[in-house]
C-alpha positions in Angstrom: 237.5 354.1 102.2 235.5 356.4 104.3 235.3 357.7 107.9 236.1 354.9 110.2 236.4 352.4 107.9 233.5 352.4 106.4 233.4 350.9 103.0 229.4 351.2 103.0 228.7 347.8 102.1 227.0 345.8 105.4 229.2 343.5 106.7 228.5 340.0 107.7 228.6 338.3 111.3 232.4 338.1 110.8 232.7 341.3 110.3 233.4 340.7 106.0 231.8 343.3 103.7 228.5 341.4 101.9 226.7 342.2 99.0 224.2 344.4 98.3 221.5 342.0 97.4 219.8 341.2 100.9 220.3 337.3 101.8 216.0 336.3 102.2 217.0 336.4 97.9 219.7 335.7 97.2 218.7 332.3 98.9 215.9 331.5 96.6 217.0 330.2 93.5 215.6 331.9 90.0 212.2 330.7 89.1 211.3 331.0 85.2 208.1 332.7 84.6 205.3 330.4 83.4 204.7 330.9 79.2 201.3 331.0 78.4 199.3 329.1 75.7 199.1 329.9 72.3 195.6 330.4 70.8 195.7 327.7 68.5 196.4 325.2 71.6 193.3 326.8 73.3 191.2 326.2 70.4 192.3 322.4 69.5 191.4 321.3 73.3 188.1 322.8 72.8 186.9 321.1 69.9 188.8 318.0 71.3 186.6 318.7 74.2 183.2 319.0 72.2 183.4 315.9 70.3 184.5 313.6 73.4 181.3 315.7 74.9 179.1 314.7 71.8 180.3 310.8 71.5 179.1 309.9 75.0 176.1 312.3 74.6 174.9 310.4 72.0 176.2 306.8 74.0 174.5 307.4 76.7 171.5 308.6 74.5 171.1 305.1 72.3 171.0 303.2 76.0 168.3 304.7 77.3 166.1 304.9 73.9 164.1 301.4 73.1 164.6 299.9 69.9 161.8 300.0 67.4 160.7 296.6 66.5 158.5 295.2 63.5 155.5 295.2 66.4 156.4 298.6 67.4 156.6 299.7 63.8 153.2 301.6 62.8 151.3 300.1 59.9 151.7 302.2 56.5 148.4 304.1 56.1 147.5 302.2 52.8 147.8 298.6 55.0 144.9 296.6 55.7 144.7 294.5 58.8 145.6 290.8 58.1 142.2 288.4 58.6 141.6 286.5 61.4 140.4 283.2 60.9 137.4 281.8 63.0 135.4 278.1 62.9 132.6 280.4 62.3 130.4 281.0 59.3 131.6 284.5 57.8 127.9 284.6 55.6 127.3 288.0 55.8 123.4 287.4 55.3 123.6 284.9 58.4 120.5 285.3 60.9 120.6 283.7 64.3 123.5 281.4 63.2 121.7 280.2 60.2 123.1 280.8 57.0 121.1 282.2 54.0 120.4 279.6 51.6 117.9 279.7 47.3 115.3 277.4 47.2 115.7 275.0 44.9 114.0 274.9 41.6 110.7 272.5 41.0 112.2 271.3 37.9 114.9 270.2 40.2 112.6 268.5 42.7 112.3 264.6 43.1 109.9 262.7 45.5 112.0 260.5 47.8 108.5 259.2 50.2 105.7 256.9 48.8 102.8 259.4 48.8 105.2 261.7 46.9 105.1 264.6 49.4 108.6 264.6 50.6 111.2 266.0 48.1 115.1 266.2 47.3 117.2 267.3 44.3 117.5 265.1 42.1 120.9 263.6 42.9 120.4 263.8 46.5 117.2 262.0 46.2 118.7 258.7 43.9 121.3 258.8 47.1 118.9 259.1 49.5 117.1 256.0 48.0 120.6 253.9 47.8 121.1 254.6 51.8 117.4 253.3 52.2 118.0 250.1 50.4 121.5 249.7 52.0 120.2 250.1 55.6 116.9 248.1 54.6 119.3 245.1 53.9 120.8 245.1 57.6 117.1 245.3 58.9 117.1 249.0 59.8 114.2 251.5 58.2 115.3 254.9 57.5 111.9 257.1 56.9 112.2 260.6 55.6 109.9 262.9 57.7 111.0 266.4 55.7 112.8 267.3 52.9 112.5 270.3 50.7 110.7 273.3 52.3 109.8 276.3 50.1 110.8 279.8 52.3 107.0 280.4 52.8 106.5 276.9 54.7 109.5 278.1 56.6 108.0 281.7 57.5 105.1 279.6 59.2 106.9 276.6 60.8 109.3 279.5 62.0 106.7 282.1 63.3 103.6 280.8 64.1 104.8 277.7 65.9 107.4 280.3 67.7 104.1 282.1 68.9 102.3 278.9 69.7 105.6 278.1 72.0 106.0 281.5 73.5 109.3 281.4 72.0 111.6 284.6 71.3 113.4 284.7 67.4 116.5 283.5 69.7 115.2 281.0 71.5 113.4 279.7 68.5 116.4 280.2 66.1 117.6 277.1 68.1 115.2 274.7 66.9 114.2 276.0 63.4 116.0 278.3 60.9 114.6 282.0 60.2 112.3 281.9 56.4 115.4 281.8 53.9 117.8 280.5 56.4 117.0 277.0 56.2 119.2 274.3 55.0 115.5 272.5 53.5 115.4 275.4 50.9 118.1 273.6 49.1 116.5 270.3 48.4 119.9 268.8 49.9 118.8 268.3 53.2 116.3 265.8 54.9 115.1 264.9 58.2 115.4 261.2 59.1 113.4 258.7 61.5 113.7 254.7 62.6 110.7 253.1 60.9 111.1 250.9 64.3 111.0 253.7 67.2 108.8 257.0 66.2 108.5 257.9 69.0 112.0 259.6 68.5 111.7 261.2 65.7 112.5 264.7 65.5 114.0 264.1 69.2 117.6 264.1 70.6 116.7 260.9 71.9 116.9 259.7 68.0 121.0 259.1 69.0 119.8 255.9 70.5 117.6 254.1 67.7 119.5 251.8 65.5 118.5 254.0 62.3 121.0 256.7 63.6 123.4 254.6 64.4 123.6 252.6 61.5 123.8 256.5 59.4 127.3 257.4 61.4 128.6 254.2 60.1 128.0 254.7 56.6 125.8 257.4 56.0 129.2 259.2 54.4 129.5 256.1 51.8 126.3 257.6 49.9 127.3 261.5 50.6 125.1 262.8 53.7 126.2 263.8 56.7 125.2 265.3 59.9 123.9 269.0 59.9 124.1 270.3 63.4 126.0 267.9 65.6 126.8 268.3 69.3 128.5 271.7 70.2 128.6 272.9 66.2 130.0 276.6 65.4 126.8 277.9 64.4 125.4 277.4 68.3 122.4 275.3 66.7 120.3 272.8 69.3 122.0 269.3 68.5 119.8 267.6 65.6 120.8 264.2 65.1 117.8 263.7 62.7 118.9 266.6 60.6 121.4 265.4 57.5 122.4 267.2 54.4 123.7 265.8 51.1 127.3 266.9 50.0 128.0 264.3 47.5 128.6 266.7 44.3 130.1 269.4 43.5 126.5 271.8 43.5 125.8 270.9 47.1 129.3 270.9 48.3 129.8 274.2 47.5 126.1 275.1 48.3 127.0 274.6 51.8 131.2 275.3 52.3 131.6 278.0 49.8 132.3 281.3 51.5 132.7 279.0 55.1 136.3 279.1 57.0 135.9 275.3 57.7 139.0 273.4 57.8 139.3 270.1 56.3 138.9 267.4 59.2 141.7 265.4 60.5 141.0 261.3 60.0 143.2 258.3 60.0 144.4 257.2 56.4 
């Protein structure tokens, strides 16, 4: 012991010797030092990381991108667009809404009128006479006012009675085909009148004669029927007068081949 007592430790409030370690630490209890990571931890949270990164990336990616449909899919280059179909005539040699139609040959010809001037085709003309005798028997007289007509008649019925008229190629297209345009160049088609009212032939007002009534009823039974009715695709002036043999397979096919006309819809 040293001078005065003196161990030379510090003493406590009671006087007792204390150790050397100050109190403020002893107090505070050990604290282990924090390890740190080892590499390969580090480097498996990263990739970890990335993926969970990518996955909604790519989520969030397909929500906002539209889906292709088959409309939003373009055409191959070697495609061809699918045809539209029309009531109209697809001739490409049309004019005006008139189709182009071959005269008929002479040898083909038949006279269908007393003084012999008015001529069909042959099988169109020995139908054209059953009609007559069939609607002669219920007291109405069909008379044939034109039949065939070459393409040179046409040019002038066309042209010069346009010019007489003061009628434009349009305006006249709506009365009378263009030369080689005409449904009379076929020897299928004739022009019809009531024997008992003239005064309508060639006229819309032909609708009202018994002759045209009597045709709507059974003109169909001998293979005619109407050219150019009311409102027809070809924009035509309404001819009521105007009827065309279809009752074989020539004629048929004279005036529906290369046509995208639908078969009609009647009761059975």
């Amino acid at each position: 012991m040293n001078k005065a007592g003196y161990s030379g430790k510090p003493k406590n409030s009671l006087g007792e010797p204390s150790d050397d370690i100050p109190a403020a630490l002893r107090d505070t209890p050990d604290v282990a030092p924090q390890s740190k990571l080892q590499p390969w931890v580090l480097l498996l949270g990263g990739v970890t990381l990335f993926f969970l990164l990518a996955i909604v990336s790519g989520f969030l990616f397909a929500l906002n991108t539209p889906r292709k449909t088959a409309e939003s899919q373009p055409s191959p280059t070697n495609s061809l667009p699918t045809p539209t179909a029309t009531n109209s005539p697809n001739n490409v040699d049309s004019v005006l809404g008139h189709l182009a139609y071959p005269e008929a040959p002479e040898s083909e010809l038949v006279p269908i009128s007393a003084d012999g001037r008015i001529r069909m085709r042959r099988n169109a003309a020995a139908r054209y006479q059953a009609m007559v005798q069939a609607a002669r028997s219920s007291g109405v007289i069909l008379v044939p006012i034109s039949g065939f007509r070459s393409v040179k008649e046409q040019e002038q019925l066309f042209f010069t009675v346009g010019a007489q008229r003061n009628q434009t190629p349009a305006q006249r297209a709506a009365l009378s085909a263009p030369p080689g345009h005409s449904e009379h160049h076929t020897g299928y088609a004739v022009d019809i009148g009531d024997g008992a009212a003239p005064a309508t032939n060639l006229l819309a007002t032909f609708e009202n004669t018994r002759a045209f009534q009597w045709l709507q009823a059974n003109a169909a039974r001998y293979g005619f029927e109407m050219s150019f009715p009311q409102n027809n695709p070809q924009g035509v002036s309404y001819e009521p007068w105007h009827w065309r043999f279809v009752g074989d397979r020539d004629s048929l096919e004279t005036f529906y081949k290369a046509r995208n006309i639908k078969p009609a819809k009647t009761s059975p």
